[in-house]
N, C-alpha and C positions, 0 to 999 in steps of 0.2 A: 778424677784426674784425666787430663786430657793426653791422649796417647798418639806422637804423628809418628808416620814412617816413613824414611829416606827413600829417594830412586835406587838406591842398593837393594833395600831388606825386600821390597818390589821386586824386582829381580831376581831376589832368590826365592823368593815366590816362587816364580814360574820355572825360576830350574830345578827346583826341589820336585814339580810335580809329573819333569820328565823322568826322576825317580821314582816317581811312585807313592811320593809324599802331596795327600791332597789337602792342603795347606791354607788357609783364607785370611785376609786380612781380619776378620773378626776372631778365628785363633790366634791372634799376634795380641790383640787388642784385649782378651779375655787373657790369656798369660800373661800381661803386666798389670793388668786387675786385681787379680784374683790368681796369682799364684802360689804353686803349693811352698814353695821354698825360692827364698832371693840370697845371693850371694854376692861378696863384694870385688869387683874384677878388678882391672887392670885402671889408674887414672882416676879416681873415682868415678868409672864406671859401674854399674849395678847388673847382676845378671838374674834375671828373671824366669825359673824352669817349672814346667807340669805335665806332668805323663800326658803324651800325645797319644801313642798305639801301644800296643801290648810288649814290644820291644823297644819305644823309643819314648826319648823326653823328649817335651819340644822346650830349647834353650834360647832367650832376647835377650843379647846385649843392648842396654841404653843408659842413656844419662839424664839425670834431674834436670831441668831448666827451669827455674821459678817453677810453674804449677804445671808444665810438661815434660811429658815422658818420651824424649826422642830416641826413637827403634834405631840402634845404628847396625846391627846385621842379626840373623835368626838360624839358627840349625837345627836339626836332629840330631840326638846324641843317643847312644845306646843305656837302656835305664841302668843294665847291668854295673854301669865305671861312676854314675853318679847316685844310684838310690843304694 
């Protein structure tokens, strides 16, 4: 599957890693792969999550389009409220 990502999910890139989340376009690309678990979001949206660090999930929201997977934003979520 081919996986793009917005000028947004870019963005929170780099402000994710003034927090201290060191974050790469190929963890975005590797958690819509090959995720531990997907769930169904808002629109038919899809949300995409796999334990990032030892306290957090890394969380992609996107959407199907034909045979891509467009990233429309990404966060850290604490594993404790979704695993």
């Amino acid at each position: 599957m081919d996986v793009r990502l917005t000028q947004h999910v870019r963005n929170k890139i780099a402000e994710l890693r003034r927090y201290g989340f060191d974050l790469t376009e190929e963890d975005i690309v590797e958690t819509v792969r090959n995720p531990s678990r997907v769930l169904q979001g808002y629109s038919g949206q899809l949300i995409a999550q796999k334990p990032f660090t030892e306290k957090h999930l890394l969380r992609i929201v996107y959407e199907l389009r034909e045979e891509v997977a467009l990233c429309i934003t990404v966060y850290p979520a604490r594993r404790s409220r979704y695993e």
